[in-house]
BAFI-3210 file (N, C-alpha, C; in Angstrom, 3 decimals, decimal comma, padded with zeros to 6 digits):
// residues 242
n [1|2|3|4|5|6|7|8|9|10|11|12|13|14|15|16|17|18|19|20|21|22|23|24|25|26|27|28|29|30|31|32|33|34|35|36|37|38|39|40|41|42|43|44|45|46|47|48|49|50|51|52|53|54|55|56|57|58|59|60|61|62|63|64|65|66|67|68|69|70|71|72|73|74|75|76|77|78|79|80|81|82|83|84|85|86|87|88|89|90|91|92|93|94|95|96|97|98|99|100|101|102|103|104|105|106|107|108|109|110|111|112|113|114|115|116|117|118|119|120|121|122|123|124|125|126|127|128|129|130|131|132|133|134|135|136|137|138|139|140|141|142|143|144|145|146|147|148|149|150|151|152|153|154|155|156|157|158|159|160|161|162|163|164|165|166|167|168|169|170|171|172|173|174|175|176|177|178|179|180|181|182|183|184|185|186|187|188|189|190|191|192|193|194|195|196|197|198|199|200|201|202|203|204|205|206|207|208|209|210|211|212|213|214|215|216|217|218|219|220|221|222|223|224|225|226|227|228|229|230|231|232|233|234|235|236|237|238|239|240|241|242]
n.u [080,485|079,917|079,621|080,330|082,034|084,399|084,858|085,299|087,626|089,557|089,819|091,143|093,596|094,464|095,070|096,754|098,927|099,614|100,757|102,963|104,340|105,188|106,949|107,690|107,341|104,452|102,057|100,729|099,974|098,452|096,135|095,531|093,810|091,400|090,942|090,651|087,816|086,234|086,660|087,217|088,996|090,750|092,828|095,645|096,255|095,231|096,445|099,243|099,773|098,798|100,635|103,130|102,783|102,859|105,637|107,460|107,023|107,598|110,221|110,884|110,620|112,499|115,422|117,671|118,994|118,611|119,973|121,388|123,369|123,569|121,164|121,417|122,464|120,075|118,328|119,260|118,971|116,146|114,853|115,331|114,884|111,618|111,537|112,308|110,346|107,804|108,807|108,709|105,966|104,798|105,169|104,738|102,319|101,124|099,994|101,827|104,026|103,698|103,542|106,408|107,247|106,307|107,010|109,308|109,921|109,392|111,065|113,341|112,193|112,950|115,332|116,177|115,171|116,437|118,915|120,819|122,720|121,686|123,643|123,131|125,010|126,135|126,224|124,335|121,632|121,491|120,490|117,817|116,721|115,969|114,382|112,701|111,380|110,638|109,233|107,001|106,010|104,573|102,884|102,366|103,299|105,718|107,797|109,064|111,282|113,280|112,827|113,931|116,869|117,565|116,433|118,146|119,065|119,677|116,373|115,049|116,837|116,475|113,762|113,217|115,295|113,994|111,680|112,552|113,223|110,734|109,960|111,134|110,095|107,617|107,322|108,177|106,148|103,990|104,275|104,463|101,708|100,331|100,948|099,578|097,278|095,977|096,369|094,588|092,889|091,201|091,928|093,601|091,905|090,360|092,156|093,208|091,065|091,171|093,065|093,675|092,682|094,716|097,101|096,201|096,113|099,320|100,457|099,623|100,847|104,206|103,962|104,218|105,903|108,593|107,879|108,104|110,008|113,652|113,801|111,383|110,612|111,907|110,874|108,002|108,437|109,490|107,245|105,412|106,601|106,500|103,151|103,006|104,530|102,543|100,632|101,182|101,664|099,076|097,500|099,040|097,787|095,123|093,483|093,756|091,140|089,234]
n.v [103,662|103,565|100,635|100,713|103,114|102,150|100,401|101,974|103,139|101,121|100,400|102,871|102,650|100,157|100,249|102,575|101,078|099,021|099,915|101,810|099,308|098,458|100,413|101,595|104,227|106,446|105,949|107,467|109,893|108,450|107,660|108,887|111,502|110,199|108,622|110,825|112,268|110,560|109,775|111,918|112,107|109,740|110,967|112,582|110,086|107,589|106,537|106,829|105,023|102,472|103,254|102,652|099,880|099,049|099,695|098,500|095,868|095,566|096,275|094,076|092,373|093,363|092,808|091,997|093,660|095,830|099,246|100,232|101,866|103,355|105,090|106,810|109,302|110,081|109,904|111,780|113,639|113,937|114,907|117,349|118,253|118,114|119,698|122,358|123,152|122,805|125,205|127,159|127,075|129,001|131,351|131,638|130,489|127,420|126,962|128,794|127,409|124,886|125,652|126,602|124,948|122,647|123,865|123,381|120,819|119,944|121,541|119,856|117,093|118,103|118,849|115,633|114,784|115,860|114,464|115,063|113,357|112,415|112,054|109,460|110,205|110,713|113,544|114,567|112,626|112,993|116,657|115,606|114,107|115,375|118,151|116,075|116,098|118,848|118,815|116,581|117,681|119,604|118,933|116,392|114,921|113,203|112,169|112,445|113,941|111,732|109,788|111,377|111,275|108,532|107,192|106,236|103,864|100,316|098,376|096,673|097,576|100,134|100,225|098,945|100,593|102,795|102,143|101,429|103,758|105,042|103,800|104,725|107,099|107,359|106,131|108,401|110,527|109,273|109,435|111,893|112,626|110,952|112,149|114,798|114,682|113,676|111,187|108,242|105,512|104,963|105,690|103,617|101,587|101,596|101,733|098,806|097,658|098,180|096,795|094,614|094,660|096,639|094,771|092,598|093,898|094,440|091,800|091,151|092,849|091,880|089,930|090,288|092,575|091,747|091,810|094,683|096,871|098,298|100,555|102,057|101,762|103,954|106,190|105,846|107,184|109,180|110,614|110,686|111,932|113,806|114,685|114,771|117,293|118,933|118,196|120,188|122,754|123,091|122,494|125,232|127,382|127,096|127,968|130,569|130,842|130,067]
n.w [109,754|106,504|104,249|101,762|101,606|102,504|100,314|098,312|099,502|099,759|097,492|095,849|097,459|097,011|094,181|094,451|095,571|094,218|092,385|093,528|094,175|091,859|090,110|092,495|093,815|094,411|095,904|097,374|095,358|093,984|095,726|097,271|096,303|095,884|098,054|099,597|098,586|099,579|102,128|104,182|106,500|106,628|105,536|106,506|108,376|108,227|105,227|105,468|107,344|106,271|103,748|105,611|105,960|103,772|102,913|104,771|103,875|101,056|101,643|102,677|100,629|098,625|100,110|099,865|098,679|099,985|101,242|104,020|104,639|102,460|102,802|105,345|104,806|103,604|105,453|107,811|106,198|105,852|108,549|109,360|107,063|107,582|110,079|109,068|106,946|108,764|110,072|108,243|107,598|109,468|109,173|105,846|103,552|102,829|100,700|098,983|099,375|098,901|095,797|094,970|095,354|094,035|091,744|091,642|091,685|088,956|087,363|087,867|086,662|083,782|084,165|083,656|081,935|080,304|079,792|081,799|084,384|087,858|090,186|093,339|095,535|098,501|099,427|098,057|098,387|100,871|100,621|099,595|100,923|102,345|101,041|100,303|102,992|103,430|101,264|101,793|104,370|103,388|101,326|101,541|099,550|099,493|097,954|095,464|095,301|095,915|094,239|092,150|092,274|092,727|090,089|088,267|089,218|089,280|089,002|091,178|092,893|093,084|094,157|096,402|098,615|097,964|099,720|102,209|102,906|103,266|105,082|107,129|106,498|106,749|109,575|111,152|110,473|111,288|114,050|114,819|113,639|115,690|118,101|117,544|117,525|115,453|114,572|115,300|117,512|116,209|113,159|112,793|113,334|111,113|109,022|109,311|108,391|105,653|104,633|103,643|100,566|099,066|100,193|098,585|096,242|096,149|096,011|093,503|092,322|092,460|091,085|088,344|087,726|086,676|083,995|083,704|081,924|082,460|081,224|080,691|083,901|084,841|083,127|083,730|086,384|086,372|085,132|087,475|089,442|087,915|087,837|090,498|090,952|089,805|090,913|093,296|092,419|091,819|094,406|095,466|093,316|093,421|095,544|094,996|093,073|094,301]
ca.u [081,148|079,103|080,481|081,209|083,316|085,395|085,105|085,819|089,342|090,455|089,966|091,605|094,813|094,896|095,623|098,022|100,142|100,447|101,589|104,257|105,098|105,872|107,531|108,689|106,306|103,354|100,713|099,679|099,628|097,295|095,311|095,304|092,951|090,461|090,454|090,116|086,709|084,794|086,437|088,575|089,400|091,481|093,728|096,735|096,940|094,968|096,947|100,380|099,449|099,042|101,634|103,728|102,722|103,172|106,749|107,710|106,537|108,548|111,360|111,127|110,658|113,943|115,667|118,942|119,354|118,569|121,736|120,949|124,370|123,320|120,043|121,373|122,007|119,038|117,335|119,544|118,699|114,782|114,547|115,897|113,960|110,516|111,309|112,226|108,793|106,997|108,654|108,243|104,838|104,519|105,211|104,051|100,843|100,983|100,027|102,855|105,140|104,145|103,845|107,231|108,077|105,900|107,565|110,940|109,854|109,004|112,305|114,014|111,966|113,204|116,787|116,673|114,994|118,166|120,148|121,784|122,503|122,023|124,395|123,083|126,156|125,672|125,389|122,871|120,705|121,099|119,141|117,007|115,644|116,108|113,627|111,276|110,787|109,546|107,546|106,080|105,182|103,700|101,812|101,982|103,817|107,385|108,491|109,902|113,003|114,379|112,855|114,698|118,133|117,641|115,950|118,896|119,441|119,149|115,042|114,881|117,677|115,478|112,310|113,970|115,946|112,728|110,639|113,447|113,287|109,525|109,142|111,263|109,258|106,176|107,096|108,056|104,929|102,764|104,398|103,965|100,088|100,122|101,221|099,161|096,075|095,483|096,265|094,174|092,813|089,662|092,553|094,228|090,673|089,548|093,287|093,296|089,653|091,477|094,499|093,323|093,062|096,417|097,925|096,185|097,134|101,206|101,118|099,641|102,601|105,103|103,818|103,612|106,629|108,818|107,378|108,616|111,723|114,298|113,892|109,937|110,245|112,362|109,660|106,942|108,937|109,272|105,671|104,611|107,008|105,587|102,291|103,126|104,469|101,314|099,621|101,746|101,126|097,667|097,559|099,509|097,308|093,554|092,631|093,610|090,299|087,750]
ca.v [103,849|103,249|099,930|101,183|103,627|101,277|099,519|102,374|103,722|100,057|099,894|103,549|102,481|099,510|100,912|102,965|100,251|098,266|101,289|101,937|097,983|097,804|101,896|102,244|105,066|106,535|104,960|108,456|110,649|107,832|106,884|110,314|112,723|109,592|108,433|112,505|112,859|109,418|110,123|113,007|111,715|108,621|111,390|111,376|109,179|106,173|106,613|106,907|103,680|101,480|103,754|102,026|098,665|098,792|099,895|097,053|094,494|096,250|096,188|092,510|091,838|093,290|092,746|091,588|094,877|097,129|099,207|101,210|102,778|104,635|105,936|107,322|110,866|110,895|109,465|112,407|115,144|114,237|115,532|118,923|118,991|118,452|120,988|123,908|123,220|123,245|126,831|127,750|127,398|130,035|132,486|131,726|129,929|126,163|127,139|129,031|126,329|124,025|126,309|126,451|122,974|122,002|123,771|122,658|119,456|119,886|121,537|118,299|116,425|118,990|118,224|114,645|114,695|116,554|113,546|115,072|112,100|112,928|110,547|109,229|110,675|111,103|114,539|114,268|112,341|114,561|117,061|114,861|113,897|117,568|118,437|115,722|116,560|119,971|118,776|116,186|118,237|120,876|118,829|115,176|114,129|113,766|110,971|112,709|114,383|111,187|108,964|111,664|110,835|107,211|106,921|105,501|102,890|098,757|097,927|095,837|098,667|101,545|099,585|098,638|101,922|104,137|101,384|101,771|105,704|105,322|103,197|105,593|108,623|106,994|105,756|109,929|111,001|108,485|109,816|113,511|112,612|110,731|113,341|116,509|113,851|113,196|109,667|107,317|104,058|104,926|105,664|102,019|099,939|101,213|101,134|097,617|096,876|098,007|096,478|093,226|095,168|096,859|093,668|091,854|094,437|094,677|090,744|090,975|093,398|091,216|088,797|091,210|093,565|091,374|092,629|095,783|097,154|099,555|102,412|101,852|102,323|105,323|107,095|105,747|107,717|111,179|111,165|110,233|113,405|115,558|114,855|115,205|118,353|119,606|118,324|120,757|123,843|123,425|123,008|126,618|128,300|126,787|129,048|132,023|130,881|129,533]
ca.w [108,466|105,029|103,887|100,541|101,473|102,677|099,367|097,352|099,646|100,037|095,960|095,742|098,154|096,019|092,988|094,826|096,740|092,789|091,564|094,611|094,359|090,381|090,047|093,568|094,759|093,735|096,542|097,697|094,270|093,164|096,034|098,399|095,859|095,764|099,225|100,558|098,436|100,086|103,540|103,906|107,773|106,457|104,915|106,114|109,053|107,467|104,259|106,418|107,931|104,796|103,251|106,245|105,377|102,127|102,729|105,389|102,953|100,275|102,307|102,883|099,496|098,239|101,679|099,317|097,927|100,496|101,831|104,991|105,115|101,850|102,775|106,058|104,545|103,259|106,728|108,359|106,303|106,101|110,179|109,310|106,383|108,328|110,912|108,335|106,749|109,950|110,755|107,161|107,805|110,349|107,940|104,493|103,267|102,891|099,272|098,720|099,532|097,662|094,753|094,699|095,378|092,838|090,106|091,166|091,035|087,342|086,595|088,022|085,596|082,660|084,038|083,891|080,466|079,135|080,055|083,299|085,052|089,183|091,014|094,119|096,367|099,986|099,489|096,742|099,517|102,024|100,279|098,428|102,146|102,985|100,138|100,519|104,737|103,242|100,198|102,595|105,296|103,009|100,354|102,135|098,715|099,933|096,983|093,997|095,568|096,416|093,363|091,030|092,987|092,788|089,306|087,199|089,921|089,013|089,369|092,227|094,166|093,208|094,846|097,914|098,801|098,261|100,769|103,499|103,034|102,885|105,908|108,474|106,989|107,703|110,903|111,821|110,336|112,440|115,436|114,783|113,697|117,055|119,222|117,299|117,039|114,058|113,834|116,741|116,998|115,133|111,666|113,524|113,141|109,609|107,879|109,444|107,710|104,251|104,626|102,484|099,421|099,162|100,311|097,194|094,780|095,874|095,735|092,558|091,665|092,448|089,708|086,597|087,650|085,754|082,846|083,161|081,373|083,325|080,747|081,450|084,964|084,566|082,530|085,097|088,148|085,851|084,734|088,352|089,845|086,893|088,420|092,066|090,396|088,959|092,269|094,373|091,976|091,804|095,796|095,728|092,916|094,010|096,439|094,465|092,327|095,205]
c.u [080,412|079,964|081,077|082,091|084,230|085,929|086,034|087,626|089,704|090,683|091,146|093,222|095,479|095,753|097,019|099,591|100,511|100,531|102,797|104,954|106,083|106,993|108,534|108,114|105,564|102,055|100,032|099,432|098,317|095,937|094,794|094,078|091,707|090,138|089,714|088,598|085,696|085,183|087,820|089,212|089,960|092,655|094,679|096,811|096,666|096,331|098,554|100,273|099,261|100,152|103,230|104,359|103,814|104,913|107,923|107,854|107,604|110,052|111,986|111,485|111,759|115,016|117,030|119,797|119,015|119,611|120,980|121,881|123,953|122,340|120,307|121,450|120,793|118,134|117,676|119,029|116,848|113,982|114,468|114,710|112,188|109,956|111,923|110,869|107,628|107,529|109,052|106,614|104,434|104,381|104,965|102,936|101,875|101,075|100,915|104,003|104,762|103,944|104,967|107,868|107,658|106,911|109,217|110,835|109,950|110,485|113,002|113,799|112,458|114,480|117,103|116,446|116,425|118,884|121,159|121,560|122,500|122,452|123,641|124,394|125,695|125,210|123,960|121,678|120,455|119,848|118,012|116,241|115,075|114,778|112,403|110,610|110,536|108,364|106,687|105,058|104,407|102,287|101,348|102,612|105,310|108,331|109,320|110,927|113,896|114,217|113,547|116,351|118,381|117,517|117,110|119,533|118,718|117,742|114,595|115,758|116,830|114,442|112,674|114,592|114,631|111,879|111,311|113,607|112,144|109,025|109,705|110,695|108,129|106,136|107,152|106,991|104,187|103,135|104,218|102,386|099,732|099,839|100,156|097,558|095,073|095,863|095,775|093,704|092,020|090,871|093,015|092,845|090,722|090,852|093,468|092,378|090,183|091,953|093,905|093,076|094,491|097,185|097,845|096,809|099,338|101,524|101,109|100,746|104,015|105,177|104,365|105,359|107,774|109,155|107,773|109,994|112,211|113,767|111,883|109,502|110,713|111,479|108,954|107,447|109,136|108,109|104,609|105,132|106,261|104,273|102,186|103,371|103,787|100,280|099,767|101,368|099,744|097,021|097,725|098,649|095,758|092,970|092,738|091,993|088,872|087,006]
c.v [103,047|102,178|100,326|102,366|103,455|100,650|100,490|102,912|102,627|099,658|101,502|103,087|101,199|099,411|101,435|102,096|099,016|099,570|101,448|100,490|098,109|099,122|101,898|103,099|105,583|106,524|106,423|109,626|109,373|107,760|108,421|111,420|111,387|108,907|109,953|112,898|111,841|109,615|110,975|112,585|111,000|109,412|112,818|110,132|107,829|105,248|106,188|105,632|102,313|101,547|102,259|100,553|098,245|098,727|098,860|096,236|095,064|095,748|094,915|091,896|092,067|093,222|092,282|093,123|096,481|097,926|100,830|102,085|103,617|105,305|106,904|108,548|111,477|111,165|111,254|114,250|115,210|115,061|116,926|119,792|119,315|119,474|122,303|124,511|123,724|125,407|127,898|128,340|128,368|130,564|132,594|130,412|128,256|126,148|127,569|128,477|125,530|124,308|126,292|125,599|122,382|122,612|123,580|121,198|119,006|120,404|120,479|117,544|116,768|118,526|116,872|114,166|115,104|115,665|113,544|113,963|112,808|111,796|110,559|108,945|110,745|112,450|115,370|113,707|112,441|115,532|116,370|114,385|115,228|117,611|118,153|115,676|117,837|119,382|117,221|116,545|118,865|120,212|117,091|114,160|114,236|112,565|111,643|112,880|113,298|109,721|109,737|111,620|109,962|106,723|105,976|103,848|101,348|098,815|097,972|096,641|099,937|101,384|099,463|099,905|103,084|103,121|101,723|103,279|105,833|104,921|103,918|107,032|108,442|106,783|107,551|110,340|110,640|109,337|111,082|113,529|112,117|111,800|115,017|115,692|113,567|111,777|108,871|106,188|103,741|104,934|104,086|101,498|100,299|101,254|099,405|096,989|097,346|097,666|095,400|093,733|095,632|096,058|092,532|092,520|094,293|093,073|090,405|091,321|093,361|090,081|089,157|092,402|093,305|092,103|094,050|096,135|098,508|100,897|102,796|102,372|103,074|106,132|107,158|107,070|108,841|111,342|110,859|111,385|114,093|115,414|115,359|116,928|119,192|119,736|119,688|122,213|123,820|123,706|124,356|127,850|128,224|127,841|130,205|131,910|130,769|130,619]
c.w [107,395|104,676|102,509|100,258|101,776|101,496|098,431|097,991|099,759|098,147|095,547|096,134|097,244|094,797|093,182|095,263|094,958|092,032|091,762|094,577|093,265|090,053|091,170|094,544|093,970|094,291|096,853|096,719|093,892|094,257|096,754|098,125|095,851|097,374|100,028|099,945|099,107|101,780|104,229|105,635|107,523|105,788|106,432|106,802|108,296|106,459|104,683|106,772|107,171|103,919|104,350|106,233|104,341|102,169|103,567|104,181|101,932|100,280|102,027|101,761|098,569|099,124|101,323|099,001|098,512|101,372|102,643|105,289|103,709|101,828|103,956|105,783|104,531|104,450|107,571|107,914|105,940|107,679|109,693|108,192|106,728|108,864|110,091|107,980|107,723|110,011|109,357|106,604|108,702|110,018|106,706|104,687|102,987|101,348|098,827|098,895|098,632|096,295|094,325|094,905|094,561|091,714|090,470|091,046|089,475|086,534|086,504|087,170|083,980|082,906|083,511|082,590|079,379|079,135|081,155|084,602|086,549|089,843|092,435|095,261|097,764|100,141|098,620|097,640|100,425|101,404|099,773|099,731|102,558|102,194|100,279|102,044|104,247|102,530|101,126|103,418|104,580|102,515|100,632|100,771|098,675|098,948|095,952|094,188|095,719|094,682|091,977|091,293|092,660|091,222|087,921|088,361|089,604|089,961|091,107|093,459|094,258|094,207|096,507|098,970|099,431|099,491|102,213|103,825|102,880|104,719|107,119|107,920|107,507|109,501|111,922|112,175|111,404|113,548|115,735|114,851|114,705|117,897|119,090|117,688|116,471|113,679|115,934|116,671|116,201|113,539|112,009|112,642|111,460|108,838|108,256|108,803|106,110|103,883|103,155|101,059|098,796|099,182|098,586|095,745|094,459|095,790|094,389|091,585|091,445|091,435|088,554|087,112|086,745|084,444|082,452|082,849|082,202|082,758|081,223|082,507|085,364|084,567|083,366|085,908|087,419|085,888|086,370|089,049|088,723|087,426|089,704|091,625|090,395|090,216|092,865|093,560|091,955|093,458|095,874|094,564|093,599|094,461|095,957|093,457|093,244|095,632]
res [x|x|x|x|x|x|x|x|x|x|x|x|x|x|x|x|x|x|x|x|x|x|x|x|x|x|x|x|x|x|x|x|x|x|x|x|x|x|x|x|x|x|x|x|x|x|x|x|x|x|x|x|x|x|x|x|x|x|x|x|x|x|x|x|x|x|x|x|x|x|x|x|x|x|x|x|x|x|x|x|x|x|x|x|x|x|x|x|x|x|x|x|x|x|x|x|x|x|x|x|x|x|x|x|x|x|x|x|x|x|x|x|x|x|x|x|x|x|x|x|x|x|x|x|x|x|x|x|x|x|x|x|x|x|x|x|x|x|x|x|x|x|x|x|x|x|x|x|x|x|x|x|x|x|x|x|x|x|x|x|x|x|x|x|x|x|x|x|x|x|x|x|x|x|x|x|x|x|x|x|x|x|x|x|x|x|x|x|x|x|x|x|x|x|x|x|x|x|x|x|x|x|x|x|x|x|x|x|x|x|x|x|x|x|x|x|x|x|x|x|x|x|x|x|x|x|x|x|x|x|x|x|x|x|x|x|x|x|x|x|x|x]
***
C-alpha cells in the first residue's frame, strides 16, 4: 500500500469523523466519495470500521444523554429495513432505489424547512430506522432518515442518540461484510493504520463544538441530508449517462 494513500484516506476520514463529532453525522457523505477514488477497496468495510469507532467514542462522550430505551424502535425497525432492501434489490436496479430515496430525502428537507416539526415518537423511529436500513443498504448513506427525526433535539442528545444508532448499524453492517467477504483482516490492519487521524480530528471536535449554536447545527444536518440527497439521485441517474 502507497504510503500516501494512506495519508490522503486517513486525511479524507478525518475530515469526516470532525464533521460527524461537531453535527452528529456526516463521516461518510464527506469522507466515502474521497476515500473510493485513492482506494476504492477501503469502501465500505474500512469506512464501516472507523465509522464504528468513531461512534463508540461518541457514545462515550455523551454517555449522560444517551437513552437506549428510545432508540430501540429505531434499532428494531433498522433489521426489517435492511432485509426489504436486500430483496428489493433482486428486482430493481440499485440505481433505482436510491433514486427514489434520494428525492425523498430532499422532500424531508422541504418539509422541515416549512416549519413541520417531526416529533421523535417511537413510531416516528421505527420508520426512520426502517428507511435508513434501505437507504443504507442501497447507497451506504443510511444517516438522514434518522438525523431528520432527531434534528430539533438538545445538541449534546442529538450527538449521542445518532452515535448509539450509528454504532449498532455499524456493528450489523460489519457482520454482513464479514460473512459476504467484504470486510477481512487486510480492511482490520489498514483502518487500524488510519485510525490516528480520525481520532485527532473528533478530539479536536470536541474542543471547538462549543462554538456552535443549536439553530447552526440544525442547518448543518439539512444541508448535509440535502447532499446525501443529491448523492443518492445522482447514484440513480449516472449510469443513464456513462
Amino acid at each position: 500500500m502507497d504510503i500516501s494513500t494512506l495519508v490522503f484516506c486517513g486525511l479524507a476520514l478525518a475530515a469526516g469523523c470532525f464533521v460527524q463529532s461537531t453535527v452528529g453525522f456526516g463521516m461518510a457523505i464527506v469522507a466515502a466519495p474521497i476515500v473510493y477514488f485513492f482506494e476504492p477497496r477501503f469502501v465500505p468495510g474500512t469506512i464501516t470500521l472507523v465509522g464504528l469507532v468513531l461512534a463508540l467514542i461518541n457514545m462515550w462522550q455523551y454517555r449522560t444523554m444517551l437513552s437506549f430505551k428510545g432508540l430501540t424502535a429505531a434499532f428494531i425497525g433498522r433489521i426489517p429495513g435492511t432485509v426489504v432492501a436486500g430483496f428489493l434489490l433482486l428486482y430493481i436496479t440499485a440505481e433505482s432505489l436510491a433514486l427514489v430515496l434520494g428525492i425523498g430525502v430532499l422532500l424531508a428537507v422541504v418539509i422541515s424547512l416549512m416549519k413541520v416539526r417531526l416529533k421523535p415518537t417511537p413510531k416516528a423511529l421505527f420508520w426512520a430506522g426502517f428507511a435508513s436500513g434501505v437507504m443504507g443498504t442501497s447507497t451506504s448513506i443510511g444517516g438522514p432518515p434518522m438525523a431528520l427525526v432527531l434534528q430539533h433535539a438538545e445538541a449534546g442528545k442529538l450527538r449521542a442518540n445518532l452515535a448509539g444508532y450509528f454504532a449498532f448499524s455499524c456493528v450489523l453492517s460489519l457482520m454482513a461484510l464479514s460473512a459476504t467477504g467484504h470486510f477481512s483482516w487486510w480492511h482490520f490492519k489498514y483502518g487500524m493504520m488510519i485510525l490516528p487521524a480520525p481520532l485527532l480530528a473528533t478530539w479536536l471536535a470536541y474542543k471547538v463544538q462549543h462554538l456552535i449554536k443549536a439553530e447552526w447545527l440544525r442547518y448543518a444536518l439539512l444541508v448535509l441530508c440535502s447532499v446525501s440527497g443529491v448523492i443518492a439521485i445522482w447514484q440513480g441517474v449516472s449510469p443513464q449517462f456513462a
